[in-house]
KEVOVEX-484200 format. One record per residue: residue number from 0; residue in three letters; y, z negated, x negated of N, C-alpha, C in turn. Coordinates in Angstrom, 2 decimals. Each point is the difference from the previous one (the first is absolute). Example, Ala and Ser with C-alpha at 12.3 -4.5 7.8 and 13.67 -1.06 7.14 Angstrom:
<sites>
[0 'ALA' [-5.69 -7.80 -13.19] [1.19 0.00 0.89] [1.20 0.00 -0.90]]
[1 'SER' [1.05 0.72 0.35] [1.19 -0.06 -0.82] [1.09 -0.73 0.77]]
</sites>
This chain:
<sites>
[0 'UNK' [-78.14 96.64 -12.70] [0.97 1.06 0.23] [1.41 -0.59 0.05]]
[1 'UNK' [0.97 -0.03 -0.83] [1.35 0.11 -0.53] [0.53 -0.04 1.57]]
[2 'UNK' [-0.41 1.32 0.50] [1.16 0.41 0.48] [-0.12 -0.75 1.36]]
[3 'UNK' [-0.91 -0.42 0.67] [-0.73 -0.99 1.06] [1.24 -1.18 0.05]]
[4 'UNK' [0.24 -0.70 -1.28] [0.58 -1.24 -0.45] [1.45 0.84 0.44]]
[5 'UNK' [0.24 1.39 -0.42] [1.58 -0.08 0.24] [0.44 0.39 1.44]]
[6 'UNK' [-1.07 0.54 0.69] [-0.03 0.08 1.43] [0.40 -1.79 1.10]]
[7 'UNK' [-0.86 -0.54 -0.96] [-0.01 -1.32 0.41] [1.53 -0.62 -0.07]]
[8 'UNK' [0.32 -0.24 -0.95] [1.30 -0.43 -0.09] [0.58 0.52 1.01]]
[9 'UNK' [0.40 1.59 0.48] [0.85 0.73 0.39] [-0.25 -0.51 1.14]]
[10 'UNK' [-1.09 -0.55 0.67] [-0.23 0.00 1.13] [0.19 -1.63 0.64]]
[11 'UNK' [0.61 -0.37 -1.59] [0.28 -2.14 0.63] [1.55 0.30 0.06]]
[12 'UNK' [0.56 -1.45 0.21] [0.98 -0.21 0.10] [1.30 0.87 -1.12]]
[13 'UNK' [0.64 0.43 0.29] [1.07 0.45 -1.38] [0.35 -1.17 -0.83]]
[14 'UNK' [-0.07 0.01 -1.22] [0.67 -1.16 -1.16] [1.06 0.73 -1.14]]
[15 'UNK' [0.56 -0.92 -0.26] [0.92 0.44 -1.56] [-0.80 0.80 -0.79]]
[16 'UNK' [-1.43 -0.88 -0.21] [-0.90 0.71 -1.28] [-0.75 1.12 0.55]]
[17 'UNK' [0.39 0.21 1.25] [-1.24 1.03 -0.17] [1.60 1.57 -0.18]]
[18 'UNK' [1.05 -0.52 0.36] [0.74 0.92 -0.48] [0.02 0.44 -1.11]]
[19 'UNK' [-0.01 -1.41 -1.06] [-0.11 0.28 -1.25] [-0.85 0.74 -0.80]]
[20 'UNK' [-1.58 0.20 0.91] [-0.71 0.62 -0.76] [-0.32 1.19 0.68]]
[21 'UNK' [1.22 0.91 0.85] [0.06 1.14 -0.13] [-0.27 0.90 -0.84]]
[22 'UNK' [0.35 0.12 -1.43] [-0.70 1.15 -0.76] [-1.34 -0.21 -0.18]]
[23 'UNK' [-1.05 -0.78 -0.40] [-1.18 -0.64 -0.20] [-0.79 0.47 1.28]]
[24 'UNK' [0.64 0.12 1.29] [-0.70 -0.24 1.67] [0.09 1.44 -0.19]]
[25 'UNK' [0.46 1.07 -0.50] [0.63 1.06 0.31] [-1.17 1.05 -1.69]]
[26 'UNK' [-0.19 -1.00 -0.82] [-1.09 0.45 -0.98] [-1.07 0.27 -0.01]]
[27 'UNK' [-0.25 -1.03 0.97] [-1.44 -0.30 0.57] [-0.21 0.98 1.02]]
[28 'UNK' [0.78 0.21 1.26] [-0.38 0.84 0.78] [-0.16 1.68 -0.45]]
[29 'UNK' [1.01 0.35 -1.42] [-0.40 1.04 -0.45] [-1.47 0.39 -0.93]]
[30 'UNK' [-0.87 -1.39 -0.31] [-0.82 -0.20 -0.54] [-0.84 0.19 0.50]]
[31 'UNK' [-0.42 -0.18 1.90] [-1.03 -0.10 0.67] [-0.26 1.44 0.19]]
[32 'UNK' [-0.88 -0.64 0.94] [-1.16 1.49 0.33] [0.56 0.51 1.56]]
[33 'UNK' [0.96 -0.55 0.39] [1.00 0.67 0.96] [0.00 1.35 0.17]]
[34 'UNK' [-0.04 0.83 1.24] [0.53 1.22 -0.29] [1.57 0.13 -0.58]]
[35 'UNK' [0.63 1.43 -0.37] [1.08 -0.19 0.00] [1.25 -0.38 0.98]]
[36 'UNK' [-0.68 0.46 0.97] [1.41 0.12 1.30] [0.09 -1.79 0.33]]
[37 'UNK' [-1.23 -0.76 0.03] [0.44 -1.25 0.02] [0.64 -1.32 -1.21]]
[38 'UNK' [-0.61 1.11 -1.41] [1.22 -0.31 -1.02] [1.33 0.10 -0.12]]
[39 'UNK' [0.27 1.36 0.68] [1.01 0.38 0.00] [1.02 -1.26 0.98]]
[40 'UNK' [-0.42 0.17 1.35] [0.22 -1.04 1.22] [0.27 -1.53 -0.71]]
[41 'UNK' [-1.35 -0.54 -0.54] [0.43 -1.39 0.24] [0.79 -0.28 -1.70]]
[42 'UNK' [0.11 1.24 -1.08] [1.38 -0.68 -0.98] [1.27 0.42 0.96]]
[43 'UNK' [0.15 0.79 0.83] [1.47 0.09 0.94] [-0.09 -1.27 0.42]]
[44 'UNK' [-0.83 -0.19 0.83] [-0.26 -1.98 0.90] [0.39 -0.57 -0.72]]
[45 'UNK' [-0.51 -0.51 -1.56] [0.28 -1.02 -0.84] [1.78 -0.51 -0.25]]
[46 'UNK' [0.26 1.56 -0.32] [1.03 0.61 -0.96] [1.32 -0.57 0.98]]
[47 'UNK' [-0.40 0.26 1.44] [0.96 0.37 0.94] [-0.16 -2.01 0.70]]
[48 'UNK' [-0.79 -0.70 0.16] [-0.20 -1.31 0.43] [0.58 -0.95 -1.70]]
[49 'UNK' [-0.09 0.55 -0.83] [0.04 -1.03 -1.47] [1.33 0.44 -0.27]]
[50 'UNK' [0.86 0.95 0.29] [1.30 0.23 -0.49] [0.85 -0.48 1.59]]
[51 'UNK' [-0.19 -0.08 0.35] [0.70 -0.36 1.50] [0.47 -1.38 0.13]]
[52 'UNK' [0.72 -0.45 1.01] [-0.04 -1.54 0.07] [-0.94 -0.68 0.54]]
[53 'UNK' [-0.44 -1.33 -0.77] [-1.03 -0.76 0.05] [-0.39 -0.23 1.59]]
[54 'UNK' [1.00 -0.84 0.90] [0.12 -0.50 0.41] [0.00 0.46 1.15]]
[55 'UNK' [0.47 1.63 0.00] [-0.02 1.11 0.65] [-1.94 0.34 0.34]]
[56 'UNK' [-0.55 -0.05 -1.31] [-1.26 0.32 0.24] [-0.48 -0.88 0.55]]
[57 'UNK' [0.14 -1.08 0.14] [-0.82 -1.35 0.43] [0.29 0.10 1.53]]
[58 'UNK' [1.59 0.31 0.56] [-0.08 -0.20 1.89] [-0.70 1.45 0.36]]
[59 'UNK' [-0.67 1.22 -1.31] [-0.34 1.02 0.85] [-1.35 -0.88 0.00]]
[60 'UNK' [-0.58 -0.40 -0.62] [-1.60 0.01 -0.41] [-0.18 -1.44 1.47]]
[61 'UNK' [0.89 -0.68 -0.01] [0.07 -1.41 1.12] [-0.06 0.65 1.43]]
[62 'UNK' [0.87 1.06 0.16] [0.09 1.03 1.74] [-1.48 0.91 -0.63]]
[63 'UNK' [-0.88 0.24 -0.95] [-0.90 1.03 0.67] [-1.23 -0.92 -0.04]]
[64 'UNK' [-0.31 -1.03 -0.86] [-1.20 -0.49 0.18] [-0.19 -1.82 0.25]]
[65 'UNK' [0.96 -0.28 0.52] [0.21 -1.11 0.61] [0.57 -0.34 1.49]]
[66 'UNK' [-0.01 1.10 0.35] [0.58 -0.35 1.84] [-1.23 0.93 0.45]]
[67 'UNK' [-0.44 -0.28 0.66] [-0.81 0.45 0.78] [-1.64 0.31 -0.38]]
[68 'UNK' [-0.95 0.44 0.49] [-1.35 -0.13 -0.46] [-0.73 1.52 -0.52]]
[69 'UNK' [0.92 1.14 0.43] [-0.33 1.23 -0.20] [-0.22 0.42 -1.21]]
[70 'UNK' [1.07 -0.92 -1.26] [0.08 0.59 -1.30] [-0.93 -1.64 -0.57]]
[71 'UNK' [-0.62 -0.29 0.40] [-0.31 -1.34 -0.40] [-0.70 -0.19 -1.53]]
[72 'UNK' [0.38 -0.03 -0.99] [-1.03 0.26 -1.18] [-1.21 -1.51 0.04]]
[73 'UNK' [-0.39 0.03 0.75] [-1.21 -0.90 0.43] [-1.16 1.06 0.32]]
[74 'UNK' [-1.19 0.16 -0.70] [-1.10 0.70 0.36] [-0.64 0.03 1.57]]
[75 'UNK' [-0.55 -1.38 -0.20] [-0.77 -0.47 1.15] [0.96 -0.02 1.08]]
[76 'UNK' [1.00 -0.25 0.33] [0.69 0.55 0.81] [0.30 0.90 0.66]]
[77 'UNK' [-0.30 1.14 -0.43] [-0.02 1.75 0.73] [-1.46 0.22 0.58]]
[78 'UNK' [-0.85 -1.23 -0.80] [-1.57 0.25 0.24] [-0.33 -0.92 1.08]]
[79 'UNK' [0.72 -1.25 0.44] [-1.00 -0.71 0.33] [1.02 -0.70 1.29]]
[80 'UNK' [1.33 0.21 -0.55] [1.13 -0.35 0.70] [-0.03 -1.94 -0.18]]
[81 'UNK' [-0.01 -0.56 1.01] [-0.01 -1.62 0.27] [-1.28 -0.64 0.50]]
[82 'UNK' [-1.10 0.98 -0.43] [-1.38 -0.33 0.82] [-0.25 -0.86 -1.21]]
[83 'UNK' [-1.76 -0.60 0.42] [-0.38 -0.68 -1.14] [-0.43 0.35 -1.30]]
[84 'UNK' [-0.41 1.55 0.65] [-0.89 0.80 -0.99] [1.03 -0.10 -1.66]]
[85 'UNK' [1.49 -0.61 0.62] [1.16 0.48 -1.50] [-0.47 -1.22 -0.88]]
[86 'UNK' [-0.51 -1.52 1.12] [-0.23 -1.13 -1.44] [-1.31 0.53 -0.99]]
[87 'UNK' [-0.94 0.44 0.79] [-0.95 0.51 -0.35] [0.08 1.44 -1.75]]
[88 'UNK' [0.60 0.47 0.60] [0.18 0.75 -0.98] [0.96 -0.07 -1.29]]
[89 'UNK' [0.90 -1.07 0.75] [0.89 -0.86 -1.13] [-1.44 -0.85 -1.38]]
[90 'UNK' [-0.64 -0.56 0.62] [-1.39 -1.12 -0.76] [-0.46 1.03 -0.73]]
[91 'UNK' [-0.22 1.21 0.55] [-1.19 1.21 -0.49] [1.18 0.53 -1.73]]
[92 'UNK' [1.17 0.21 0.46] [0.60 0.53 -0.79] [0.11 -0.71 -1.12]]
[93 'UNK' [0.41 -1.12 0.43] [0.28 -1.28 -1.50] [-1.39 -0.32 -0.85]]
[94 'UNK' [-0.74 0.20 0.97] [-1.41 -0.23 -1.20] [0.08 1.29 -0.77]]
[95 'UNK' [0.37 0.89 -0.01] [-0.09 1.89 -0.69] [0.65 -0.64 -1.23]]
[96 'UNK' [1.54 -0.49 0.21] [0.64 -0.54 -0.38] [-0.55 -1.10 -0.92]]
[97 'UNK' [-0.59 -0.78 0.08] [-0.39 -1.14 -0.81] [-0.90 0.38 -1.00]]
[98 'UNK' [-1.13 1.01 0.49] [-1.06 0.82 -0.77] [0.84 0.51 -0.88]]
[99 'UNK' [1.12 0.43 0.11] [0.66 1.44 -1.09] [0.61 -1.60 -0.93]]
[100 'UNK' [0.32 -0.94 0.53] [0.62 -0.80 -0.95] [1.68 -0.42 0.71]]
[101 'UNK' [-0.04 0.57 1.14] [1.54 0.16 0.16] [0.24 -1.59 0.82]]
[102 'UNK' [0.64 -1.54 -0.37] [0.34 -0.81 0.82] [1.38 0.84 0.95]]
[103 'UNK' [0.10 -0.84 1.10] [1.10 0.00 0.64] [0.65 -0.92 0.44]]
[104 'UNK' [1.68 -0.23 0.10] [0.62 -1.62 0.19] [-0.12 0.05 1.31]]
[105 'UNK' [-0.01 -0.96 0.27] [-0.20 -0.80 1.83] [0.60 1.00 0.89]]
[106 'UNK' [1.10 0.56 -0.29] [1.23 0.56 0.81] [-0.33 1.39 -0.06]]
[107 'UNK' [-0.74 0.56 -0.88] [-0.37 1.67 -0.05] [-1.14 0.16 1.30]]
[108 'UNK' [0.03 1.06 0.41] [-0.82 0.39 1.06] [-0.83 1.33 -1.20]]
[109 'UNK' [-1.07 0.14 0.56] [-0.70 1.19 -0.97] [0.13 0.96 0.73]]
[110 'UNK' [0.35 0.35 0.68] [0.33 1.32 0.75] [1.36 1.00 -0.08]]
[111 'UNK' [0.41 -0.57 -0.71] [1.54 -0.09 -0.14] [0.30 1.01 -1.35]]
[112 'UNK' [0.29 1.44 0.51] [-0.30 1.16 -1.03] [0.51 -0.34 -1.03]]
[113 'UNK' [0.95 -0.38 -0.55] [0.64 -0.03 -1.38] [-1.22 -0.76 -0.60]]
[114 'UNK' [-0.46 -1.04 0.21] [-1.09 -0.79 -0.57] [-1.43 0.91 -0.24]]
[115 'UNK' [-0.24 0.77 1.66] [-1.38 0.40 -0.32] [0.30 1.41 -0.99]]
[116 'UNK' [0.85 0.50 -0.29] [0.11 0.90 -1.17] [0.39 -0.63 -1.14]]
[117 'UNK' [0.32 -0.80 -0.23] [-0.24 -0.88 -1.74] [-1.53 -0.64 0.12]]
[118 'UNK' [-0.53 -0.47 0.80] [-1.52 0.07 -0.16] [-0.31 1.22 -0.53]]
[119 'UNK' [-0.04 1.30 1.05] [-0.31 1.12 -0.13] [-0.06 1.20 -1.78]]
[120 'UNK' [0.96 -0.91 -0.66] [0.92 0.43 -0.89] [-1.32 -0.79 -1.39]]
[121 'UNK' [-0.42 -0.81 0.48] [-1.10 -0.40 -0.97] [-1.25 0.24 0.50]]
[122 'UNK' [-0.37 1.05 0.89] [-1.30 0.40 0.03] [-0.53 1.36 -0.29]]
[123 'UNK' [0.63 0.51 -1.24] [-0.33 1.53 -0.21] [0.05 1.04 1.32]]
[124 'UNK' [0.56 2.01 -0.72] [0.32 0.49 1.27] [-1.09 -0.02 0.87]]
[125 'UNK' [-0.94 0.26 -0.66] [-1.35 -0.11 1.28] [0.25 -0.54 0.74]]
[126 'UNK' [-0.41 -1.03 -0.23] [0.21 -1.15 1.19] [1.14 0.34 1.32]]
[127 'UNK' [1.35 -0.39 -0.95] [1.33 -0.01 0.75] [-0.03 1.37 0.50]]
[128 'UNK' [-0.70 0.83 -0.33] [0.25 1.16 1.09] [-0.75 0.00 1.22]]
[129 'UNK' [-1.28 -0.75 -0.09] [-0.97 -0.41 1.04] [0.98 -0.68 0.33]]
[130 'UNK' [-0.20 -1.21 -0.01] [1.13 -1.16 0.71] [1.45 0.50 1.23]]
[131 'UNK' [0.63 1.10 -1.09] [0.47 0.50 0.40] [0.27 0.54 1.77]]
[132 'UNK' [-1.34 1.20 -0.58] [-0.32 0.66 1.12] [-0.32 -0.92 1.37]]
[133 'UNK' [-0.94 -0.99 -0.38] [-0.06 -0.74 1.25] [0.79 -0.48 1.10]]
[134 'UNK' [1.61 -0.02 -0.86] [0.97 -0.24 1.17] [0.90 0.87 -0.01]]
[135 'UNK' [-0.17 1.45 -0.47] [0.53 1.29 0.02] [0.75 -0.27 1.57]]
[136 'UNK' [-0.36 0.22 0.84] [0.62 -0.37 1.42] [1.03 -0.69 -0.22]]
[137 'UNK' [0.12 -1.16 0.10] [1.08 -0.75 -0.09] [0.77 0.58 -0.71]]
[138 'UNK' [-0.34 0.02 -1.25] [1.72 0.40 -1.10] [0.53 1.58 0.30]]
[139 'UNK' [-0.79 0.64 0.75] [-0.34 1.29 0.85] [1.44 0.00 0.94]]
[140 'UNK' [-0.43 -1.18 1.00] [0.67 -0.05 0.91] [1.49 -1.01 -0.45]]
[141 'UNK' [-0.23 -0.45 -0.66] [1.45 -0.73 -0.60] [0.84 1.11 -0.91]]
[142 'UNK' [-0.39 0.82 -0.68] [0.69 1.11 -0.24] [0.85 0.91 0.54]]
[143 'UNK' [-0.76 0.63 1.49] [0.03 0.15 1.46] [1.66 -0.35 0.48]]
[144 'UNK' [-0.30 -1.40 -0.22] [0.95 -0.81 1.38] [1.37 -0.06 -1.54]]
[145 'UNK' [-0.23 -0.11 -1.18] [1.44 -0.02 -0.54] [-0.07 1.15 -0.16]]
[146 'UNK' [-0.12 1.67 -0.44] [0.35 1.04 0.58] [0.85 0.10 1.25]]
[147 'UNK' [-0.62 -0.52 1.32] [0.60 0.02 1.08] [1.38 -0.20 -0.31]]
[148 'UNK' [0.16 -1.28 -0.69] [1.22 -1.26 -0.30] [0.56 1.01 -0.52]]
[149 'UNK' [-0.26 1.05 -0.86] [1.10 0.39 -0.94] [-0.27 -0.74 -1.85]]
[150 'UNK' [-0.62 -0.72 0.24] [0.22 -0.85 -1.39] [-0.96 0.26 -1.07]]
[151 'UNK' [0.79 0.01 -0.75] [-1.03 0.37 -1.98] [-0.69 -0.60 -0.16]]
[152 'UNK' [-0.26 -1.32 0.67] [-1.49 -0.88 -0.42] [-1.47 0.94 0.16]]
[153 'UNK' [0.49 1.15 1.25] [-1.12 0.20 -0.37] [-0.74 0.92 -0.76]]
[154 'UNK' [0.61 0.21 -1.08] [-0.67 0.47 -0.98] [-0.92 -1.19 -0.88]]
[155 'UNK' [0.07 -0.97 -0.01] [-0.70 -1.34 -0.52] [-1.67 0.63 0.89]]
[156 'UNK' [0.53 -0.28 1.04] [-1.47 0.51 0.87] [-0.40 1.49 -0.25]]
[157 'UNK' [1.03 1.11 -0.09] [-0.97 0.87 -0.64] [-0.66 -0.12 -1.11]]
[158 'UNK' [0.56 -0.41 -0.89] [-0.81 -0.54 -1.17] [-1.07 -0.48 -0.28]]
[159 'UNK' [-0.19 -1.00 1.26] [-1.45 -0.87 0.03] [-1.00 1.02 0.61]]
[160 'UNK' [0.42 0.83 1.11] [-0.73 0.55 0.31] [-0.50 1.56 -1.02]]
[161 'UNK' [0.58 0.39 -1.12] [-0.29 1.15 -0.82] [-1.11 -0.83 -0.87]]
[162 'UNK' [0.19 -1.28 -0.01] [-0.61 -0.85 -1.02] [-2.19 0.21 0.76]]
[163 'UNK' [0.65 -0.51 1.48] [-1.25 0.22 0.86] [-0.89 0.97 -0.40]]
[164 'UNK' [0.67 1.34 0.10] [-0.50 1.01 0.34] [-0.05 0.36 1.11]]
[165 'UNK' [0.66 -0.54 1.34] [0.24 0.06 0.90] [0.12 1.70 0.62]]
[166 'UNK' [-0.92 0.04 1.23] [0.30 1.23 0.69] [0.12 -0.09 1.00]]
[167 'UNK' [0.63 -0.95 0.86] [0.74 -0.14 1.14] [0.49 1.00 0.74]]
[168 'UNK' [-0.26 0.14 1.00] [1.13 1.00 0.62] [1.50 -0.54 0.60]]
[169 'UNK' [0.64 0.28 -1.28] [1.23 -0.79 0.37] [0.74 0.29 1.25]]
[170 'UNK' [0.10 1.76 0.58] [1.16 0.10 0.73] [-1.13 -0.47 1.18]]
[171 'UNK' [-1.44 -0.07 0.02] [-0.16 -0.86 1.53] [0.54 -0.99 0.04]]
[172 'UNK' [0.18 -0.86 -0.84] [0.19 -1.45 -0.19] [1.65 -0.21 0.28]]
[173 'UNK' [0.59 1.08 -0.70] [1.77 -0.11 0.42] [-0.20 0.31 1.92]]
[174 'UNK' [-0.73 1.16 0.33] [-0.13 0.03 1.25] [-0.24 -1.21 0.66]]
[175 'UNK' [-0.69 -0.77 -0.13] [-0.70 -1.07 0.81] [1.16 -0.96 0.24]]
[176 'UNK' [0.66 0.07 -1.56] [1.32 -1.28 0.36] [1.83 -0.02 0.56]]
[177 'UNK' [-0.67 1.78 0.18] [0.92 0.27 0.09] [0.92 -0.57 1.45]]
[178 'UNK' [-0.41 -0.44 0.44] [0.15 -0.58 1.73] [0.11 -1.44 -0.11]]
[179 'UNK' [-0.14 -0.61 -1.40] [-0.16 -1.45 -0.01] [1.44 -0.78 0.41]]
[180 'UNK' [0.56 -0.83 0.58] [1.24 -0.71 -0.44] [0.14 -0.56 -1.02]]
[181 'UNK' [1.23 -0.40 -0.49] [0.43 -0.94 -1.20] [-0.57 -1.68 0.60]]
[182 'UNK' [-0.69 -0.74 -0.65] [-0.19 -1.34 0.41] [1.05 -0.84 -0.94]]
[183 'UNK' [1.19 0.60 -0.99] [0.71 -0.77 -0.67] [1.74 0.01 0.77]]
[184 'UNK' [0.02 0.33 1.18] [1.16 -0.07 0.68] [0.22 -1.35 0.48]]
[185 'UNK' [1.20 -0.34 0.17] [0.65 -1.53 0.59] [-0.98 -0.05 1.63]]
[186 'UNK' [0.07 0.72 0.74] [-0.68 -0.06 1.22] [-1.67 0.01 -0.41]]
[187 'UNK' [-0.74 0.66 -0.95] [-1.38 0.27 -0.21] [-0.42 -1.30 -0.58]]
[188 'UNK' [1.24 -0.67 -0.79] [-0.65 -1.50 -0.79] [0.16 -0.89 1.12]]
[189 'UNK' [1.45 -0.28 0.87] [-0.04 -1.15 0.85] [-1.44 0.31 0.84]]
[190 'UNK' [-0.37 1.04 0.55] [-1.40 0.07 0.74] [-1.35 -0.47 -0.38]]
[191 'UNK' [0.32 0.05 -1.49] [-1.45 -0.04 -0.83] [0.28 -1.95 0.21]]
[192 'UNK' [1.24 -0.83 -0.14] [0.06 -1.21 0.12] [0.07 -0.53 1.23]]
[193 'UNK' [0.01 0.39 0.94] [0.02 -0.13 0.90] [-0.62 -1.20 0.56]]
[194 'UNK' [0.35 -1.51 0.41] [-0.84 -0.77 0.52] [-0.80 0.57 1.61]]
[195 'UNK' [-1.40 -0.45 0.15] [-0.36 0.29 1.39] [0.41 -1.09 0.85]]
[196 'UNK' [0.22 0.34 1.17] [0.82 -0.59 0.84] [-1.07 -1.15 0.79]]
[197 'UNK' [0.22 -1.37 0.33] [-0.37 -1.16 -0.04] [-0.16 -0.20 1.75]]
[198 'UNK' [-1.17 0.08 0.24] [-0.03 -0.26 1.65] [-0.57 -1.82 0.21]]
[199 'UNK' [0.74 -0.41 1.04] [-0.68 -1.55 0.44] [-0.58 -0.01 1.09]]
[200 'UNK' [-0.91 -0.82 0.47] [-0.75 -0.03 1.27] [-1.11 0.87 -0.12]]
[201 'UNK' [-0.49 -0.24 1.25] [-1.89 1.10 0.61] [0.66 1.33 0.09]]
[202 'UNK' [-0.61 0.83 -0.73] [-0.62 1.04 -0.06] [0.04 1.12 0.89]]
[203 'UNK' [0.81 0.61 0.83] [-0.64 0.84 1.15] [-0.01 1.37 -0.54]]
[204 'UNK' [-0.25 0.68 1.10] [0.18 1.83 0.06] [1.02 0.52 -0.77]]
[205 'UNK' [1.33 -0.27 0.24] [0.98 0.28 -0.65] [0.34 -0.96 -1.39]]
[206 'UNK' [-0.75 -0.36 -0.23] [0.65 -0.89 -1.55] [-1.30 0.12 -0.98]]
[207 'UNK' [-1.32 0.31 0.22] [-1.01 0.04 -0.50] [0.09 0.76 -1.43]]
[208 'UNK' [-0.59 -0.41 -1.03] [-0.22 0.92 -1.15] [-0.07 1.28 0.10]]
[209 'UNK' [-1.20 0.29 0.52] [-0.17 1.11 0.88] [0.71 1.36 0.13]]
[210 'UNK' [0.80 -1.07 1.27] [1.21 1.32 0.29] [1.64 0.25 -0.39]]
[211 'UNK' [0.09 -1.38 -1.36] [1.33 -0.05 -0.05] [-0.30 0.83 -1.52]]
[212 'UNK' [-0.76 -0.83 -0.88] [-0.04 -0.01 -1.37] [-0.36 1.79 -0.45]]
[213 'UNK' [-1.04 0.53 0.54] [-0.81 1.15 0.25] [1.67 1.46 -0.38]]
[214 'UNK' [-0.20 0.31 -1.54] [1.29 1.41 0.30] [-0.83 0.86 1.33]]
[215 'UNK' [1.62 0.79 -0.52] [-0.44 0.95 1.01] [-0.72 1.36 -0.25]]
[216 'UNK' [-0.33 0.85 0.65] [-1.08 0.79 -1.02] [0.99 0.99 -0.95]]
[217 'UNK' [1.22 0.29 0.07] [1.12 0.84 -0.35] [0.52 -0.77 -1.37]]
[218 'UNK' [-0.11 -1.38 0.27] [0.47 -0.76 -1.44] [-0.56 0.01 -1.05]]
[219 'UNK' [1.31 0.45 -1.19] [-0.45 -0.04 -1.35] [-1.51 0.53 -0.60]]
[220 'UNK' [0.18 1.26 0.58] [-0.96 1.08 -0.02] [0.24 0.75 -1.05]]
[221 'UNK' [1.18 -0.07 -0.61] [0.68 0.64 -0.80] [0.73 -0.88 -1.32]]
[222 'UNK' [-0.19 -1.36 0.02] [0.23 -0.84 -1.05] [-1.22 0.25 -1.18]]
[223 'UNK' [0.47 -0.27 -0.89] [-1.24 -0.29 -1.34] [-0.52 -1.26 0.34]]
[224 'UNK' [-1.68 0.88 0.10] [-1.19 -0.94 -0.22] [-1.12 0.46 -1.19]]
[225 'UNK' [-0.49 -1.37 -0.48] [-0.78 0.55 -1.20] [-1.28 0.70 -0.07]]
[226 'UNK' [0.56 0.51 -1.09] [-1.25 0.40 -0.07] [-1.54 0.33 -0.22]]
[227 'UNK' [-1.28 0.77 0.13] [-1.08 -0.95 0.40] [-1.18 0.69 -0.50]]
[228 'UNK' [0.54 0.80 -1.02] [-1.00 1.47 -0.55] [-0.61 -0.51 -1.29]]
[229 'UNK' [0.65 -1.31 -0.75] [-0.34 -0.30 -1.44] [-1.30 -0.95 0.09]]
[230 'UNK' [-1.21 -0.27 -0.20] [-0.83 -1.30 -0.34] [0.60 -0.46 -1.52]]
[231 'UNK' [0.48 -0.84 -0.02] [0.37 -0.27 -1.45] [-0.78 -1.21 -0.58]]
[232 'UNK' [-0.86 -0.29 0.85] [-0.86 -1.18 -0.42] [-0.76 0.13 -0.99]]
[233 'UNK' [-0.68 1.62 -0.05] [-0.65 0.19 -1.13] [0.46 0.25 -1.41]]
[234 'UNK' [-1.01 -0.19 -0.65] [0.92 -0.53 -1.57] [0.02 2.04 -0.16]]
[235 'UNK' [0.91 -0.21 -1.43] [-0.32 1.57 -0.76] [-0.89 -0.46 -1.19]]
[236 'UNK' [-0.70 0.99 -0.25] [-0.44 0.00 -0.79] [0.61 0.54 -1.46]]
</sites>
């Protein structure tokens, strides 16, 4: 599927060439099996990110999916967060990967959407619509949170998800996040870096793991945590 590959791009870094191949990115999406309203949507996206300034597109795309973990285009990440279960499913994925033929350089992570939709993009729609669906959630909820933002990316994610077949109930899902904070604010990142604070000597009542380390039950009740609805371990068929 064509149009998988031009999703992909849209969804890496901005480059010169991919400006350049605005009319071509913009052929293709009229070619697919898209409905219209998200044809319509992502040649405005193209039209409106490829005629604009470069450089301009690059500090929007750097503030929405590089500060913070909410917009994270990392799969296993919304699924699994920093547990182990993410190396695990990292091994599971790259063998899918190796079967289809696809190597990867040292530095690529396979979870990492722009990649798993150019895989996706060489496994017929069947497939990629199965595939798809399996992490309907996620690109569900990343749609979601740039809506919230205000921002045109997410029509990229509607896209993937028309591709699904997806029947989500979206406005629960806007409901649910709707209460979330921003984790990409100057105060939300210094917290996320935050060193823990270094105690010396024995141990007592007042310095114990216990009762220092332990939030409180009110904390970050309301921050983005991932999420836990996808098994993605299993292959598609």
């Amino acid at each position: 599927m064509q149009v998988l590959s031009v999703l992909s791009h849209l969804l890496d870094y901005p480059t010169q060439s991919l400006v350049e191949a605005e009319a071509e990115l913009i052929k293709i999406v009229n070619q697919s099996s898209l409905n219209d309203a998200n044809k319509t949507a992502l040649t405005v996206f193209i039209q409106q990110q490829c005629q604009g300034d470069l450089m301009d597109w690059q500090a929007q795309y750097d503030g929405l999916f590089e500060r913070g973990r909410a917009l994270g285009l990392w799969l296993f990440e919304h699924v699994h967060g920093e547990s182990r279960d993410r190396g695990q499913a990292m091994v599971d994925l790259i063998e899918q990967y190796k079967q289809a033929g696809l190597e990867l350089n040292l530095n690529e992570l396979p979870d990492y959407i722009p990649l798993f939709l150019e895989f996706l993009a060489t496994q017929g729609s069947e497939n990629a619509q199965e595939w798809l669906s399996e992490v309907e959630h996620i690109l569900a909820l990343l749609m979601c949170r740039l809506e919230k933002r205000e921002s045109n990316y997410a029509v990229v994610f509607s896209s993937l998800l028309d591709i699904a077949q997806s029947r989500i109930d979206l406005d629960a899902l806007r409901a649910q996040i709707n209460e979330e904070k921003r984790d990409d604010t100057k105060q939300a990142i210094d917290k996320e870096w935050e060193e823990e604070a270094v105690t010396f000597g024995a141990q007592d009542a007042t310095n114990c793991p216990s009762s220092v380390n332990r939030p409180l039950e009110t904390q970050r009740k309301d921050q983005y945590v991932p999420v836990s609805w996808t098994d993605f371990n299993q292959q598609a068929s």
